[in-house]
N, C-alpha and C positions, 0 to 999 in steps of 0.2 A: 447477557449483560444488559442491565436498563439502566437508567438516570441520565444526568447531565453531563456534562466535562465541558471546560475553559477550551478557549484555541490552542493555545499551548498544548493542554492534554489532546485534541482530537489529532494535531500535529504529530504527534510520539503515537497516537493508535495507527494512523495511516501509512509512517517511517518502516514498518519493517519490509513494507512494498514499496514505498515508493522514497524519492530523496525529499529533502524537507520544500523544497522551491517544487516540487510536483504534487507534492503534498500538500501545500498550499495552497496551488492551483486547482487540484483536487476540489478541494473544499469549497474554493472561490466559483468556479462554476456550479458545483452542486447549491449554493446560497441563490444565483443567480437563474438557472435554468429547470430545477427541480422544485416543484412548488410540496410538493412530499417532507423535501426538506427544510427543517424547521431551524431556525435562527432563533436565539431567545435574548431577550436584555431586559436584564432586572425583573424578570419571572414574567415576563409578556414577550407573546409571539413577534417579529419584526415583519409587518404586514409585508408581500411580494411585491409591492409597487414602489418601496422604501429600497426593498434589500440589493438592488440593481445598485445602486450607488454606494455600495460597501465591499469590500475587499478584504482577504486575510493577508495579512503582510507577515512574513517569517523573517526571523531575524536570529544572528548569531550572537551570542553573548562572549565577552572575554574569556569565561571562564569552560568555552565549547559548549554551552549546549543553546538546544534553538528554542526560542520561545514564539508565540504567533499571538496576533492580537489582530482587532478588528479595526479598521481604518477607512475613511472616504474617499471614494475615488474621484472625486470632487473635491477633496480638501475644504468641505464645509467646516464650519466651528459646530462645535458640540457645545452644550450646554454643562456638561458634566465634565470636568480635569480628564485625563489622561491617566494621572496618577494622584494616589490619595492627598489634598491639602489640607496639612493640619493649620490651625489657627496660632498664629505668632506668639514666639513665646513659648506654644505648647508643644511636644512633640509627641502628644498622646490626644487628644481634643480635635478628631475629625471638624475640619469647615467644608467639605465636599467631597466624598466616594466618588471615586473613577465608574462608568457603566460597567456593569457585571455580564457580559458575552457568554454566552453557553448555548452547546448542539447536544442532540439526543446523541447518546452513546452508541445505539442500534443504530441510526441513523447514517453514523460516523462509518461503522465497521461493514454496512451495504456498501460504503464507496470501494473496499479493499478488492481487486480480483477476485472473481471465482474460482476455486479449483473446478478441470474441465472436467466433466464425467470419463469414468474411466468405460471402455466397453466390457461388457459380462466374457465372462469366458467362452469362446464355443466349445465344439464337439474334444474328443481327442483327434490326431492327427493331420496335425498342423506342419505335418515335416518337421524337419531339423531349424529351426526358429534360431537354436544358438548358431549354426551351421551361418544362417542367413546375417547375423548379425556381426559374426568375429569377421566375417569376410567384407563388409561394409567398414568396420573400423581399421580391418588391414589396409585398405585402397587408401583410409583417410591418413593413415600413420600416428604414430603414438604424440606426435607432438600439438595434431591438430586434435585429436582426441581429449587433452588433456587439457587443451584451451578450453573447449564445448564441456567438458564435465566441469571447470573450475567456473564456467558459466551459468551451469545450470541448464542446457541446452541439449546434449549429449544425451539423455534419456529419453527426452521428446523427440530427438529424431530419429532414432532406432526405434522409440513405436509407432511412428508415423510411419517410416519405413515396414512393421510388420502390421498395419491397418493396410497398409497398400497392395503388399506381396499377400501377407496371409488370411487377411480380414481377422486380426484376432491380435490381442496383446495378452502376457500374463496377466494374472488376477494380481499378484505381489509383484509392485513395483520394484519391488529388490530384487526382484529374477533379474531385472534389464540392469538393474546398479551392481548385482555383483559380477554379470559378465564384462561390464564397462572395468570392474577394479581387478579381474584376472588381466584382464589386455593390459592393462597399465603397469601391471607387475610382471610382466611379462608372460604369462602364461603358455600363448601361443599366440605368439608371434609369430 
């Protein structure tokens, strides 16, 4: 994916990891601390020594969704409106365009988590691997179980647990999710 995207739209690429006020933040440091990261307004780059004194502000709109725009964190005046002003009278006859804010799309989607590498398969015989894992979820019980898989958690620690015990995880992450969804169903309890 290449081009540009508004703050609003980098806001909604960054949302499916993170909440919008982290997402935000996200972004606000990557402006500030990453000189990699490019800032654009009005098709020119926003020099590194300006961009410190700029901020994404995320904001909820009535109708739920969040939009994000670029703001001073100095509350200097801008030369350019806020929002479009048309000329009195006209409600089509632009008197001043708001500045037009955009980040590289790439740029955006580097800020997102990396998925961790998974390790390679080793040898065969790794023992009873399910053996090591139903008896980890029995000690935890179905309820805390149920917590950590509605979290997203509950697979990362059964293979963190068989990097530990076995040095090795399945290659298919769904070996570890379907033994999580027998326990849950009771299978063997």
């Amino acid at each position: 994916m290449s081009g540009r995207c508004s703050p609003t739209e980098a806001l909604d690429l960054l949302r499916p990891a993170f909440k919008p006020m982290a997402a935000a933040k996200r972004l606000t440091d990557a402006i500030h601390d990453n000189e990699a990261f490019r800032l654009w307004c009005d098709d020119a780059v926003v020099p590194v020594h300006f961009r410190v004194r700029l901020k994404v502000e995320p904001k909820l709109d009535p109708d739920g969704r969040w939009t994000a725009r670029i703001v001073s964190v100095v509350r200097e005046a801008w030369e350019k409106p806020d929002k479009p002003v048309y000329k009195w009278g006209s409600k089509d006859e632009l008197e001043a365009a708001p500045y037009r804010w955009e980040f590289e799309i790439d740029e955006v989607m580097a800020l997102l988590p990396q998925r961790k590498a998974r390790l390679k398969p080793g040898p065969k015989g790794h023992g009873d691997w399910k053996k090591l894992i139903r008896g980890r979820m029995k000690s935890m019980g179905p309820k805390r179980v149920q917590e950590l898989h509605n979290s997203g958690k509950m697979r990362e620690r059964l293979e963190a647990l068989l990097r530990q015990k076995k040095k090795w995880v399945p290659a298919d992450e769904d070996a570890v999710n379907a033994e999580i969804r027998a326990f849950l169903k009771g299978e063997f309890r």
